[in-house]
N, C-alpha and C positions, 0 to 999 in steps of 0.2 A: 519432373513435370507432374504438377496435380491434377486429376480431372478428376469432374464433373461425374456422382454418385450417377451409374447408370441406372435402367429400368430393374428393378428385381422387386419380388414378394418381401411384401412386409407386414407386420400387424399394425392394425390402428395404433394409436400417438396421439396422447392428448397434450397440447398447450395449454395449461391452466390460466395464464394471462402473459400480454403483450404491453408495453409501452416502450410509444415513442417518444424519446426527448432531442430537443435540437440543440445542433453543434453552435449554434451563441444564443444569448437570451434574445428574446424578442422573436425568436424563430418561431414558427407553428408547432405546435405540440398535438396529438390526435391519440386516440386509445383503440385498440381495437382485439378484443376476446377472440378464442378461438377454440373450437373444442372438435373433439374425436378428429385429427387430421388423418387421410384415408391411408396416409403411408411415410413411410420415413422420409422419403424425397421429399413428398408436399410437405409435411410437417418441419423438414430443413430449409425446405424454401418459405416457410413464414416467416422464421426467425432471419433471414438475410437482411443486411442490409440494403434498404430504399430508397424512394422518393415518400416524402407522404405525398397520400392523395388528394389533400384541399389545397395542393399549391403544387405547381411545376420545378420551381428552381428551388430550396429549400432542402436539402438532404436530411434526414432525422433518420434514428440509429434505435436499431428495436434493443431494449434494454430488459434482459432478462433477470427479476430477481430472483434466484437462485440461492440457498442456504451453502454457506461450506464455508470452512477454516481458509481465506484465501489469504489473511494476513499471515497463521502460521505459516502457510505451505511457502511463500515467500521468502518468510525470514529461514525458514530452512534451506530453502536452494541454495542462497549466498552464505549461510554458514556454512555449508558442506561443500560449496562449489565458488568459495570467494574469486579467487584467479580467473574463473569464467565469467562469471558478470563483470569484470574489470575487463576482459576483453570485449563482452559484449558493448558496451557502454562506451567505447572510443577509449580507454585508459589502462595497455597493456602492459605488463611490468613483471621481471623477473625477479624482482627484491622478494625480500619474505614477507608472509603477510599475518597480522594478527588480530583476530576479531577482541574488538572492545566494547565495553558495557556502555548499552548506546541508552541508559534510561538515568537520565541527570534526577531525575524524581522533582521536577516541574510538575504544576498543576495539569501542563496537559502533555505526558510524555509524548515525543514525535519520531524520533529516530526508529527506524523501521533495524538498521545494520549499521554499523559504525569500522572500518576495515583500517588499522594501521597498515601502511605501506613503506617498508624500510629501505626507502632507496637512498643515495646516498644524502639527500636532504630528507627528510622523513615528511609524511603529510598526510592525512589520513581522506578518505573517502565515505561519505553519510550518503547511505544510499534509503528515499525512501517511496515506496508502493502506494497509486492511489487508484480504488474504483468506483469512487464518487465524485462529485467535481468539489472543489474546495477553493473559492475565491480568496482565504486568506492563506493560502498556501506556502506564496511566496514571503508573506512575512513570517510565517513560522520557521520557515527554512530557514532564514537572514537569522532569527533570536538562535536555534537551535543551534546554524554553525559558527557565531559567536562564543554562545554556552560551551562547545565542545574545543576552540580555541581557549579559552578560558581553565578549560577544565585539564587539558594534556598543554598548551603551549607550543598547539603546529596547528597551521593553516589546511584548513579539512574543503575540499571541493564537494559541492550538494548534487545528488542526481535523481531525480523524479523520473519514477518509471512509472506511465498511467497504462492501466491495462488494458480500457474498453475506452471508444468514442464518450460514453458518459460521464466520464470524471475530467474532462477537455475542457476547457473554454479560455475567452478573452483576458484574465490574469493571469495565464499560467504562461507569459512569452518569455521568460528563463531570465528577465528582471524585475527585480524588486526596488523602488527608490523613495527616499522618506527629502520631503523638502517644502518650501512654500510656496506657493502657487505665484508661478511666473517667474521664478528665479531659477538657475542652478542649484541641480540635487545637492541636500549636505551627504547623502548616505546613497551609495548605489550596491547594490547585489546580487550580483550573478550565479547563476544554476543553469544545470542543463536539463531538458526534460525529451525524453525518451516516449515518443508515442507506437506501442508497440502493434498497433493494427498497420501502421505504416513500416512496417519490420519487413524485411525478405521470408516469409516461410521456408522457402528451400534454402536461404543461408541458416537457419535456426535449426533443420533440420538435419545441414550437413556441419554444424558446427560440437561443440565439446555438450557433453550430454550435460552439466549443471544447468545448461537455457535451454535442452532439449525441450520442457515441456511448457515454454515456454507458445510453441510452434501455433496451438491452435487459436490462439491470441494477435497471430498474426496477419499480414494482407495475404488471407486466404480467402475464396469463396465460400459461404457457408459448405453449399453441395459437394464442395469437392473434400471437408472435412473428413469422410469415413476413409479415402485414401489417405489423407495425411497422416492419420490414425494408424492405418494400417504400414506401414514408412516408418512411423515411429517408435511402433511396440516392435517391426522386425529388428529394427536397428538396439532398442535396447535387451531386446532375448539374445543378439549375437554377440554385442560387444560390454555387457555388464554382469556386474556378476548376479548370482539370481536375489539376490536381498535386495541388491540397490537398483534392478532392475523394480521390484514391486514397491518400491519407495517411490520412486520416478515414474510409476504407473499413475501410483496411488495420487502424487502431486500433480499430474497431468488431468486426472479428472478431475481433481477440485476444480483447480483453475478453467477446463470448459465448461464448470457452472455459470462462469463469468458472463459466457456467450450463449448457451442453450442452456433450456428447463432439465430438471434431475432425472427425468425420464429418458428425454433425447440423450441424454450423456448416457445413461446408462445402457440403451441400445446400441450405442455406440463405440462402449467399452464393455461389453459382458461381463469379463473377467474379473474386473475391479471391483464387482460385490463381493463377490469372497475374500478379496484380498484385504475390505477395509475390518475385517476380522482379523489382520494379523498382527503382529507384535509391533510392526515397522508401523503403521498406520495409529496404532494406540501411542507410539512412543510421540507421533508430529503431535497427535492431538495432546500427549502429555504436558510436550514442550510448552504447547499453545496457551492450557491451563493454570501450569505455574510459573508461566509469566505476567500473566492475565492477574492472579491470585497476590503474589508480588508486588505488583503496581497498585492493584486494590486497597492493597494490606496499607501502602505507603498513603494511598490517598487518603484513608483511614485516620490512619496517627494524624494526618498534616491538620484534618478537620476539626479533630478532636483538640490539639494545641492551638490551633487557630481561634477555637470556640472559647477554649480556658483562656488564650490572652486574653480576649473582646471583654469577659466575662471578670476578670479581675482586673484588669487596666482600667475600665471605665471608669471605676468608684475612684481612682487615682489621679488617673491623669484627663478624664473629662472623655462625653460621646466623641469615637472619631468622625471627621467628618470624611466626604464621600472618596476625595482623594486617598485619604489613611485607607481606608477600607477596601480599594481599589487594589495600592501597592501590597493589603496583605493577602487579599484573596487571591496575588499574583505568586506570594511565596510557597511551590508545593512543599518545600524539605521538612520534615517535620522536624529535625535537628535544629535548624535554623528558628523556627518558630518556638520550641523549646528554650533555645540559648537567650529570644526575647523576654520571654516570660522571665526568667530566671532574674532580667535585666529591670524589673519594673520598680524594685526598690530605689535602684538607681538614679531614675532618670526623672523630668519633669512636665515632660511633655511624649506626645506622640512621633511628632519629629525628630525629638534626640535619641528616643527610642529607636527607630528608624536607621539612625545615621547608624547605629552599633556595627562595628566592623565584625 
């Protein structure tokens, strides 16, 4: 049972800003600043979720922007803890599991985790994190677990984990469909999506520590947060060993940047300032970097071959027009883009060029 942060001394707590965003468009939206709050209680009861106050019925979700690596810290949980997010997520399995290189080098990589699962059919699972709202969502998912059929030749199931009310809204209902208006769909695609503020917090917290710190993302009260906290770190001092306990600290705070300013968290977790000095906390943010660096590098080249065809095709084979220009700003590989260029002797148009298998 969680309760409710009783009365105690605390220091001042400031909120540097608040905003409210609503759960569909069209909802009320309202701002509202806050500064020196008198104690941590009040200062956790601004950040709770609301009503706003220029309308009765309309719920809107205090949305705190917060700095911190919450893509790494993600993609690290399910690298280190695949088999627990596959439980979490409705999809348990005792096959072996193997993490796959989820970055096709698309113009706009999306795959958050790409998980083989060797059961006796094989099929893999693309699992990806979102804390913004993203209307086109579902069609990235449809291209990406395409891409990823394509690319191994098994059917890969999509799972959208949203962390906060803010990244929610009216496209994300776990289909995607391409058709004409008034007909049956030619193209349907299904995903599942995980809204984890509707999550059990005492099931997160009694379950396998890879989603432990998942907990304070959960349907928790803000107020009752400093207990869940204190729940969580007893549980991983007793049952982890001490690195991967300050890994899982460390990942814990990020992630209630999501929900509270860096100050509330950090009264919140003491501890975790010292720890983001440690070896464990440089290696997340290492990870973060050269993957980050990686996909730069590639989006890099793709531009650069991109620019050198535009730039020598034209005298050749004439201005593309916007179509052309369209399908190549969609090709991120820069091999791909290379192999055309190479092709321009070849060919006599923009289209044949195109077609090059």
């Amino acid at each position: 049972m969680l309760h409710p942060l009783g009365s105690r001394p605390a220091a001042r707590h400031v909120v540097t800003s608040e905003r409210f965003y609503p759960t569909r468009p069209g909802r009320h939206t309202d701002a509202t600043y806050l500064t020196a709050a008198p104690s941590l209680r009040s200062a956790l009861r601004a950040c709770a979720i609301r009503p706003c106050a220029a309308r009765a019925s309309p719920i809107c979700y205090a949305l705190v922007l917060a700095p911190g690596p919450f893509d790494t810290t993600t993609k690290y949980l399910v690298q280190t803890y695949p088999r627990d997010w596959l439980d979490r997520l409705g999809l348990p399995t005792s096959a072996s599991l193997h993490l796959l290189d989820a970055d096709l080098a698309t113009v706009n990589p999306l795959a958050d985790k790409v998980i083989r699962v060797d059961e006796a059919a094989p099929w893999l699972a693309h699992l990806e994190f979102q804390s913004t709202y993203d209307a086109t969502m579902g069609q990235r998912l449809a291209e990406y677990n395409l891409l990823l059929y394509g690319r191994h030749g098994l059917p890969a199931r999509s799972l959208l984990v949203l962390l906060r009310p803010g990244a929610d809204g009216p496209a994300l209902g776990g289909m995607h469909t391409v058709g004409l208006p008034g007909e049956v769909p030619e193209f349907v695609f299904r995903y599942r999506v995980t809204r984890l503020w509707r999550q059990s917090a005492e099931a997160l917290l009694d379950g396998p520590l890879g989603t432990l710190p998942l907990a304070p993302l959960a349907d928790v009260e803000t107020e009752a947060l400093p207990d869940l906290l204190r729940q969580l770190e007893e549980r991983l001092d007793r049952e982890a060993a001490p690195a991967e306990a300050t890994a899982l600290k460390i990942v814990t705070f990020t992630l209630l940047g999501l929900r509270l300013p860096r100050e509330l968290a950090r009264a919140l977790m003491p501890g975790v300032r010292t720890m983001r000095d440690s070896s464990t906390y440089q290696m997340i943010l290492d990870e973060g970097r050269a993957e980050g660096e990686a996909r730069g590098e590639a989006r890099g080249r793709a531009e650069e071959a991109r620019r050198m065809l535009l730039l020598f095709g034209a005298p050749r084979l004439g201005q593309p027009d916007a179509a052309t220009l369209a399908v190549l700003a969609a090709i991120g590989e820069p091999e791909r883009l290379e192999q055309l260029g190479q092709r321009l002797h070849a060919v006599e148009s923009w289209t044949e060029l195109l077609a090059t298998p």
